[in-house]
SEFI-65417 format. One record per atom (N, C-alpha, C): residue in one letter; x, y, z. Coordinates in pm, 1 decimal, padded with zeros to 6 digits. Layout:
<pts>
   type          x          y          z
      a          X          Y          Z
...
</pts>
This chain:
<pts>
   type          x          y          z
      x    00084.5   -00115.9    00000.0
      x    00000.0    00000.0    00000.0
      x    00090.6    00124.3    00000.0
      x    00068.7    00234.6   -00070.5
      x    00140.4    00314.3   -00061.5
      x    00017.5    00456.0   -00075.6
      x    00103.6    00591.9   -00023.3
      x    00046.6    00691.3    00060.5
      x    00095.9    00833.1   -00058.9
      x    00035.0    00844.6   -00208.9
      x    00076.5    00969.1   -00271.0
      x    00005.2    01091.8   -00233.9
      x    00101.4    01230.8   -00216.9
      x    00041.8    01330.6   -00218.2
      x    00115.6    01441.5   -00283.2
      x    00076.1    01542.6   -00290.0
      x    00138.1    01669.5   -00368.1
      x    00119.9    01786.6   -00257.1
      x    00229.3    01888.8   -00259.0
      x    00197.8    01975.8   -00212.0
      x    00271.2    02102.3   -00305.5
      x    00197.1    02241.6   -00281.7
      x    00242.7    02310.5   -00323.2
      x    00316.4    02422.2   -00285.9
      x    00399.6    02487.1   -00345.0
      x    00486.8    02580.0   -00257.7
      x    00483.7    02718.4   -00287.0
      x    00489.0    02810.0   -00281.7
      x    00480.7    02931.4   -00365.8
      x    00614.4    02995.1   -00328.5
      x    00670.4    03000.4   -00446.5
      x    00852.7    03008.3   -00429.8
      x    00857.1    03173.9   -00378.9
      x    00979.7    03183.5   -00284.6
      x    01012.7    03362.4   -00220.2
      x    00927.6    03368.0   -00133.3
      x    00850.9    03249.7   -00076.7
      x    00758.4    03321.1    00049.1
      x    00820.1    03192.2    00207.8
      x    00860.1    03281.4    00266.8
      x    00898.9    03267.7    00452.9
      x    00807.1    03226.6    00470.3
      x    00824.9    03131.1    00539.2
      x    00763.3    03047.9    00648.2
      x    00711.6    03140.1    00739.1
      x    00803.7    03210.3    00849.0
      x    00779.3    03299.7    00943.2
      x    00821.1    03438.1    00879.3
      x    00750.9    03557.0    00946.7
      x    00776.5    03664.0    00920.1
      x    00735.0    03764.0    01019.2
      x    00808.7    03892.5    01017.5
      x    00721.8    03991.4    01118.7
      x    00663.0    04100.9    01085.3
      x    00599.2    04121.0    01134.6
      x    00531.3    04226.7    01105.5
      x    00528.6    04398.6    01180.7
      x    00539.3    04484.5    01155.5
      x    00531.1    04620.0    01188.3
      x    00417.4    04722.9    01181.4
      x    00337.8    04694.4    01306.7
      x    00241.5    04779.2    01234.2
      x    00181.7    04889.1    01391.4
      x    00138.1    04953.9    01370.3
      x    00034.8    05035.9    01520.7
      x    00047.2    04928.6    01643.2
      x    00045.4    04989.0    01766.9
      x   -00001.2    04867.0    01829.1
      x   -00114.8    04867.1    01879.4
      x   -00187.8    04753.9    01874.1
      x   -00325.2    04723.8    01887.6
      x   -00414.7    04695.9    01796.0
      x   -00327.6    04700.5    01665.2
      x   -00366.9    04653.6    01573.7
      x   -00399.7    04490.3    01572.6
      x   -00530.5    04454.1    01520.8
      x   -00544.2    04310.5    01584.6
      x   -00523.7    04251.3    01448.4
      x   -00542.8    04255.5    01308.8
      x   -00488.5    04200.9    01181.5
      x   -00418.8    04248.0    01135.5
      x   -00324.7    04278.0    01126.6
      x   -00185.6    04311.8    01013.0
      x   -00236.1    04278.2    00875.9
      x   -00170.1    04323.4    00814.4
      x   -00162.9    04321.7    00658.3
      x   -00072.2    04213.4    00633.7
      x   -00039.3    04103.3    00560.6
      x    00105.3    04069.6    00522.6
      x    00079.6    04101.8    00334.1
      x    00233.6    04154.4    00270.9
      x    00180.1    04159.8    00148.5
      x    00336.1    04096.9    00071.8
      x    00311.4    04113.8   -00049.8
      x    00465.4    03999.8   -00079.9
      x    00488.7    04093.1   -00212.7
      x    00603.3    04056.9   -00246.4
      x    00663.5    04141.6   -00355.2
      x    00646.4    04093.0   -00498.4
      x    00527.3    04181.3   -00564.1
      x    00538.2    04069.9   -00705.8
      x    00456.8    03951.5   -00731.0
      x    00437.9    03895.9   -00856.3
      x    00383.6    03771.7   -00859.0
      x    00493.2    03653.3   -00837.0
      x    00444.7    03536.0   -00783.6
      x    00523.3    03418.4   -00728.3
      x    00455.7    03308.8   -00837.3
      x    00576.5    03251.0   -00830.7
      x    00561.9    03127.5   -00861.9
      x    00577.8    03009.5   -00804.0
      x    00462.3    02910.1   -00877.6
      x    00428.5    02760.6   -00758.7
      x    00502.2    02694.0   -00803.3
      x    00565.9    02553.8   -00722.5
      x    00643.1    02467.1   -00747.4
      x    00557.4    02347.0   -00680.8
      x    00493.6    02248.0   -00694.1
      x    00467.4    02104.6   -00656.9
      x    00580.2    02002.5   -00648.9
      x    00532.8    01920.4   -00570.5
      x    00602.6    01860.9   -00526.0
      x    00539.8    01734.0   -00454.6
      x    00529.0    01649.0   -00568.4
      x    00449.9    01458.7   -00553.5
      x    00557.3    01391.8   -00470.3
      x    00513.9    01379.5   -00335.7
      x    00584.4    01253.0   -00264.2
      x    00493.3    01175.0   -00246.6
      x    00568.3    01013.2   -00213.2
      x    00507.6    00900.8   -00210.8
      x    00585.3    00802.0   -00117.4
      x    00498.5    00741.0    00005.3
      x    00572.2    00648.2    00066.9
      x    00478.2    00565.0    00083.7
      x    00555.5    00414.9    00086.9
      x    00478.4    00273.9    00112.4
      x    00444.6    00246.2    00291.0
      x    00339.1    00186.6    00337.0
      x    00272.7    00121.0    00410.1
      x    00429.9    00057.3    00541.2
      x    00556.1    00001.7    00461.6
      x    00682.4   -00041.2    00559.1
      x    00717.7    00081.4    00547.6
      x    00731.4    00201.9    00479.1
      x    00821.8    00338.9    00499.6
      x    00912.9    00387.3    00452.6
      x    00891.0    00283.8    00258.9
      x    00974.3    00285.0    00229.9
      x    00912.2    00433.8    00125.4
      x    01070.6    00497.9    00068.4
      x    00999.6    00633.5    00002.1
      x    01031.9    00674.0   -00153.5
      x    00984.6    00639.7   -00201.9
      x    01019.3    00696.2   -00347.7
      x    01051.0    00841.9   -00409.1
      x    01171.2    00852.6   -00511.0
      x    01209.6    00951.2   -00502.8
      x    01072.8    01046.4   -00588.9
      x    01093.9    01183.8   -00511.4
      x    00985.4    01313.1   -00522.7
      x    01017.1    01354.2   -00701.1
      x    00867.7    01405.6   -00696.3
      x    00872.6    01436.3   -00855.0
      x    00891.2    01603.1   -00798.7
      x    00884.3    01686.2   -00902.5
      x    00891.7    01826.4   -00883.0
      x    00861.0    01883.1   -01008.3
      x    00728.3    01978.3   -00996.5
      x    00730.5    02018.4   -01148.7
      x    00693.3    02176.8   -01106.9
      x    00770.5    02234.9   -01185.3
      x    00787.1    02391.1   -01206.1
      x    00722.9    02445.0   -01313.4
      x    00647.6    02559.9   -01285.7
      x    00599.0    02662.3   -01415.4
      x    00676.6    02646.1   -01532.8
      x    00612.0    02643.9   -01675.7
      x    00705.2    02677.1   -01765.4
      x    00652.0    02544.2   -01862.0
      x    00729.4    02654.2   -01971.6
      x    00692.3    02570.4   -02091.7
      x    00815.9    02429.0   -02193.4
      x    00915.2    02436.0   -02100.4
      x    01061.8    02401.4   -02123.0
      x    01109.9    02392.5   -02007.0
      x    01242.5    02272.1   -01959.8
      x    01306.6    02303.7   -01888.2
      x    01415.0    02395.2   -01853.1
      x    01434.0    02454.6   -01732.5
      x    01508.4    02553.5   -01759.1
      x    01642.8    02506.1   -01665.6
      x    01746.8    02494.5   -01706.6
      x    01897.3    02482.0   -01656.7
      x    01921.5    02529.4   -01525.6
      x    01871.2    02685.7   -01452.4
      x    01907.2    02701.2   -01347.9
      x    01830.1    02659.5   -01237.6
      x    01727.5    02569.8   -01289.5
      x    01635.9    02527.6   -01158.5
      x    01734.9    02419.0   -01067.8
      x    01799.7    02341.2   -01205.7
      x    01885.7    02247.6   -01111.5
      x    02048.7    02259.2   -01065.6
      x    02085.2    02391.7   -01059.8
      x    02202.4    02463.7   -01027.7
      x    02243.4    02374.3   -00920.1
      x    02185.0    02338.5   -00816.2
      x    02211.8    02363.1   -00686.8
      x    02197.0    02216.4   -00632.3
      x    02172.8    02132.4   -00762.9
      x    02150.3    01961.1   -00756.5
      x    02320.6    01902.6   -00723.2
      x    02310.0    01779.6   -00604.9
      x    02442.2    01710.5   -00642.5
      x    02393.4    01556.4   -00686.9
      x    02510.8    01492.9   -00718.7
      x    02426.4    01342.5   -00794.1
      x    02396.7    01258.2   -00682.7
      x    02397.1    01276.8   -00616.7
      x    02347.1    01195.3   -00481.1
      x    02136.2    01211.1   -00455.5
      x    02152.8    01381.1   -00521.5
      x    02012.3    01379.4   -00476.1
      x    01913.3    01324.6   -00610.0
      x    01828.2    01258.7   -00539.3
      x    01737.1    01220.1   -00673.3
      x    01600.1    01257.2   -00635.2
      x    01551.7    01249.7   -00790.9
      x    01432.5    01347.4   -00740.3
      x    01402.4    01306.7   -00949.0
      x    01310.4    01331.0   -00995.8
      x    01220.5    01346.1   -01103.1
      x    01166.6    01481.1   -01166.1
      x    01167.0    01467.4   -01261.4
      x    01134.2    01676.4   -01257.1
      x    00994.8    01652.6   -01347.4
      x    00920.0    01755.0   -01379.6
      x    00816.5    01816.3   -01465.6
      x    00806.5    01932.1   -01482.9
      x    00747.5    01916.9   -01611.1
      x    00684.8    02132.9   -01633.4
      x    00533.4    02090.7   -01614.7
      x    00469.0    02228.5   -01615.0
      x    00320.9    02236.5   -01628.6
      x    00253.9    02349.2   -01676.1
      x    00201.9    02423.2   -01709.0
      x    00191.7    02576.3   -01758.4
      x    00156.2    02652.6   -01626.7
      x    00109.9    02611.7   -01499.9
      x    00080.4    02658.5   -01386.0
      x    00148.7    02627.1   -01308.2
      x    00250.2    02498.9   -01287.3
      x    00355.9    02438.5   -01174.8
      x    00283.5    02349.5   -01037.6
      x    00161.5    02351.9   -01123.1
      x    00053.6    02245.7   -01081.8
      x    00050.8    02118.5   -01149.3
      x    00031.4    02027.9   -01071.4
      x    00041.6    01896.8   -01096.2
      x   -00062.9    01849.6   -01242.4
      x   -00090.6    01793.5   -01361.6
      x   -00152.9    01746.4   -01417.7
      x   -00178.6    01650.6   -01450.4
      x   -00285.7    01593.5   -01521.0
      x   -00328.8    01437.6   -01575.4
      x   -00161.0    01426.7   -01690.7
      x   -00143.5    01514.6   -01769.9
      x    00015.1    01447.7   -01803.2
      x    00121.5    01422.4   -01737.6
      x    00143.6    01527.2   -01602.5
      x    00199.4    01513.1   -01527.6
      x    00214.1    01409.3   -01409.2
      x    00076.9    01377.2   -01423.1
      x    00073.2    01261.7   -01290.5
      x    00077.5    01142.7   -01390.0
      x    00084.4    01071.7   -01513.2
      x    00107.9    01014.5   -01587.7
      x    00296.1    00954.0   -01586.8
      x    00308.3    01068.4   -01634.2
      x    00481.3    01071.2   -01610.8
      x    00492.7    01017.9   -01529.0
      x    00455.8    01094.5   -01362.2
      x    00502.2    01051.3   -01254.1
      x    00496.5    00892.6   -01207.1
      x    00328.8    00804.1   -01283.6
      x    00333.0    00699.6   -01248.0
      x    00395.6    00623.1   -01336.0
      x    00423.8    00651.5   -01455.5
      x    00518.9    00567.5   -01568.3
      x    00660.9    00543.0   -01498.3
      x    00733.6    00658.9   -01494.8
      x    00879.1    00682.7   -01428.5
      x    00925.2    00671.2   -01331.1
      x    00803.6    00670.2   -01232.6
      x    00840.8    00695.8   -01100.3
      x    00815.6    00547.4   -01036.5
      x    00643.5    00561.5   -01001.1
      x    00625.7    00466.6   -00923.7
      x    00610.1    00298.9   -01003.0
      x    00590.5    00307.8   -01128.4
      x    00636.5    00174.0   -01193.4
      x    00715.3    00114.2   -01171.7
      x    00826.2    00235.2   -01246.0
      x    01000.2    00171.8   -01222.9
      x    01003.1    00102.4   -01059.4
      x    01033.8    00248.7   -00951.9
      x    01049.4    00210.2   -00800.6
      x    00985.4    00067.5   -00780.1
      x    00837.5    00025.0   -00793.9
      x    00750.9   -00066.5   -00752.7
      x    00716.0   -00164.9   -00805.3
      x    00784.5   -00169.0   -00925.2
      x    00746.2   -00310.2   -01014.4
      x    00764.3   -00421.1   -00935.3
      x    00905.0   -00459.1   -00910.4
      x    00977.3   -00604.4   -00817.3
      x    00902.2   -00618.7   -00706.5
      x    00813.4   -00519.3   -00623.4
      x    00775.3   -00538.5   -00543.1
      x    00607.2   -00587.3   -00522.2
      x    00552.8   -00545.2   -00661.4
      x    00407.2   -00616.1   -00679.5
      x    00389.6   -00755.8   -00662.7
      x    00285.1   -00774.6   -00646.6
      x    00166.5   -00926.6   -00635.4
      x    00144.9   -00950.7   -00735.8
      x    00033.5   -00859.1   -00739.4
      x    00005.3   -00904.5   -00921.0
      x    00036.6   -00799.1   -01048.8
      x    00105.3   -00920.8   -01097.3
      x    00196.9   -00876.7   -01213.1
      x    00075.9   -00711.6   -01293.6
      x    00151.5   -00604.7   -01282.9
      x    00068.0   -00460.2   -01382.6
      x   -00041.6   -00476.8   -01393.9
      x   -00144.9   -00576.8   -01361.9
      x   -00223.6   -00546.2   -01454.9
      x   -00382.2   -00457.6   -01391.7
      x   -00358.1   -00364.7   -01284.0
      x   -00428.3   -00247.1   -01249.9
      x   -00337.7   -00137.4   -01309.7
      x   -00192.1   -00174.4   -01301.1
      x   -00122.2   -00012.1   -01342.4
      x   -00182.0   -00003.1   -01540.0
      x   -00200.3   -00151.9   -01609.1
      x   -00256.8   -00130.1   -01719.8
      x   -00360.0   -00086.9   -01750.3
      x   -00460.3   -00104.7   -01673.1
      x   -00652.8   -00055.2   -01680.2
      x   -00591.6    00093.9   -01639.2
      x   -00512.9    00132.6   -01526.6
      x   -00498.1    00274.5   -01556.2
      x   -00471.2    00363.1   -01642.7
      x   -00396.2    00282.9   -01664.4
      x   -00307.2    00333.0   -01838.3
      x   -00402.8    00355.8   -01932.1
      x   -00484.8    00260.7   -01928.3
      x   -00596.7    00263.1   -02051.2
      x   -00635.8    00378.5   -02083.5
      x   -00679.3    00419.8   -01963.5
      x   -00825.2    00536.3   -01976.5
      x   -00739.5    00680.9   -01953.3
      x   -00622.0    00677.5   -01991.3
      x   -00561.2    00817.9   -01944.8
      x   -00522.3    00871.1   -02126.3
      x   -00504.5    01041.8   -02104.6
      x   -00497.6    01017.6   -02223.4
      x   -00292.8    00986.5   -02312.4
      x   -00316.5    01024.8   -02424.0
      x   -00139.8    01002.9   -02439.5
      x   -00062.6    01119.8   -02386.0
      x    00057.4    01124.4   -02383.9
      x    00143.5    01218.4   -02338.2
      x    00217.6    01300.7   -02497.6
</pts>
Protein backbone atom coordinates (compact mmCIF):
# COMPACT_ATOMS: atom_id res chain seq x y z
CA UNK A 1 0.00 0.00 0.00
CA UNK A 2 1.40 3.14 -0.62
CA UNK A 3 0.47 6.91 0.61
CA UNK A 4 0.77 9.69 -2.71
CA UNK A 5 0.42 13.31 -2.18
CA UNK A 6 1.38 16.70 -3.68
CA UNK A 7 1.98 19.76 -2.12
CA UNK A 8 2.43 23.10 -3.23
CA UNK A 9 4.87 25.80 -2.58
CA UNK A 10 4.81 29.31 -3.66
CA UNK A 11 8.53 30.08 -4.30
CA UNK A 12 10.13 33.62 -2.20
CA UNK A 13 7.58 33.21 0.49
CA UNK A 14 8.99 32.68 4.53
CA UNK A 15 7.63 30.48 6.48
CA UNK A 16 7.79 33.00 9.43
CA UNK A 17 7.76 36.64 9.20
CA UNK A 18 7.22 39.91 11.19
CA UNK A 19 5.31 42.27 11.05
CA UNK A 20 5.31 46.20 11.88
CA UNK A 21 2.42 47.79 12.34
CA UNK A 22 0.35 50.36 15.21
CA UNK A 23 -0.01 48.67 18.29
CA UNK A 24 -3.25 47.24 18.88
CA UNK A 25 -3.67 46.54 15.74
CA UNK A 26 -5.44 43.10 15.85
CA UNK A 27 -4.89 42.01 11.82
CA UNK A 28 -1.86 43.12 10.13
CA UNK A 29 -1.63 43.22 6.58
CA UNK A 30 1.05 40.70 5.23
CA UNK A 31 1.80 41.60 1.49
CA UNK A 32 4.65 40.00 -0.80
CA UNK A 33 6.64 41.42 -3.55
CA UNK A 34 5.38 40.70 -7.06
CA UNK A 35 3.84 37.72 -8.59
CA UNK A 36 5.23 34.18 -7.28
CA UNK A 37 5.62 31.27 -8.62
CA UNK A 38 4.28 27.61 -7.59
CA UNK A 39 6.43 24.67 -7.47
CA UNK A 40 4.67 21.05 -6.57
CA UNK A 41 6.03 18.61 -5.26
CA UNK A 42 4.50 14.59 -5.53
CA UNK A 43 5.84 12.53 -2.64
CA UNK A 44 5.08 9.01 -2.11
CA UNK A 45 5.72 6.48 0.67
CA UNK A 46 4.78 2.74 1.12
CA UNK A 47 2.73 1.21 4.10
CA UNK A 48 6.82 -0.41 5.59
CA UNK A 49 8.22 3.39 5.00
CA UNK A 50 9.74 2.85 2.30
CA UNK A 51 10.00 6.34 0.02
CA UNK A 52 10.19 6.96 -3.48
CA UNK A 53 12.10 9.51 -5.03
CA UNK A 54 9.85 13.13 -5.23
CA UNK A 55 8.73 14.36 -8.55
CA UNK A 56 8.92 18.26 -8.83
CA UNK A 57 7.30 20.18 -11.49
CA UNK A 58 7.87 23.91 -12.06
CA UNK A 59 5.99 26.62 -14.15
CA UNK A 60 7.05 26.77 -17.65
CA UNK A 61 6.92 25.70 -20.92
CA UNK A 62 10.62 24.01 -21.23
CA UNK A 63 13.07 23.04 -18.88
CA UNK A 64 15.08 25.53 -17.59
CA UNK A 65 18.97 24.82 -16.57
CA UNK A 66 19.07 27.01 -13.48
CA UNK A 67 16.36 25.28 -11.58
CA UNK A 68 18.86 22.48 -11.12
CA UNK A 69 22.02 24.64 -10.28
CA UNK A 70 22.12 23.63 -6.87
CA UNK A 71 21.50 19.61 -7.57
CA UNK A 72 24.42 17.10 -6.43
CA UNK A 73 24.26 13.43 -7.94
CA UNK A 74 23.47 11.95 -4.81
CA UNK A 75 20.12 13.79 -4.76
CA UNK A 76 17.37 12.20 -6.73
CA UNK A 77 14.32 13.47 -7.40
CA UNK A 78 12.20 13.46 -11.03
CA UNK A 79 11.34 16.76 -12.57
CA UNK A 80 8.17 18.16 -14.66
CA UNK A 81 6.85 21.33 -16.33
CA UNK A 82 3.21 22.37 -16.29
CA UNK A 83 1.92 25.76 -17.58
CA UNK A 84 0.80 26.59 -13.86
CA UNK A 85 3.56 24.39 -11.75
CA UNK A 86 0.54 22.46 -10.82
CA UNK A 87 0.42 18.97 -10.96
CA UNK A 88 -1.53 17.46 -14.18
CA UNK A 89 -3.29 14.38 -15.75
CA UNK A 90 0.15 14.48 -18.03
CA UNK A 91 1.99 15.13 -15.28
CA UNK A 92 0.73 12.62 -12.91
CA UNK A 93 1.08 10.14 -15.88
CA UNK A 94 4.81 10.71 -16.11
CA UNK A 95 5.02 10.51 -12.54
CA UNK A 96 3.33 7.00 -12.48
CA UNK A 97 5.19 5.67 -15.68
CA UNK A 98 8.79 6.83 -14.28
CA UNK A 99 8.41 6.96 -11.00
CA UNK A 100 6.26 4.67 -9.24
CA UNK A 101 6.36 1.74 -11.93
CA UNK A 102 10.00 1.72 -12.23
CA UNK A 103 10.49 2.10 -8.01
CA UNK A 104 7.51 -0.66 -7.53
CA UNK A 105 7.46 -3.10 -10.14
CA UNK A 106 9.77 -6.04 -8.17
CA UNK A 107 7.75 -5.38 -5.43
CA UNK A 108 4.07 -6.16 -6.80
CA UNK A 109 1.66 -9.27 -6.35
CA UNK A 110 0.05 -9.05 -9.21
CA UNK A 111 1.97 -8.77 -12.13
CA UNK A 112 0.68 -4.60 -13.83
CA UNK A 113 -2.24 -5.46 -14.55
CA UNK A 114 -4.28 -2.47 -12.50
CA UNK A 115 -1.22 -0.12 -13.42
CA UNK A 116 -2.57 -1.30 -17.20
CA UNK A 117 -6.53 -0.55 -16.80
CA UNK A 118 -4.98 2.75 -15.56
CA UNK A 119 -3.07 3.33 -18.38
CA UNK A 120 -5.97 2.63 -20.51
CA UNK A 121 -8.25 5.36 -19.76
CA UNK A 122 -5.61 8.18 -19.45
CA UNK A 123 -4.98 10.18 -22.23
CA UNK A 124 -1.40 10.03 -24.40
CA UNK A 125 1.43 12.18 -23.38
Amino acid sequence: MYNMDEKGFMMGVALRCKVICKRGRRSPKLTQDGIREWVTVVETVSGDGRVLRPMIINKGTAHYMGWYAGLKKKDLASFGISEKGWNTEKTGLIWLKDTFDVETRERLVIPKVLLNILLLFQLPI
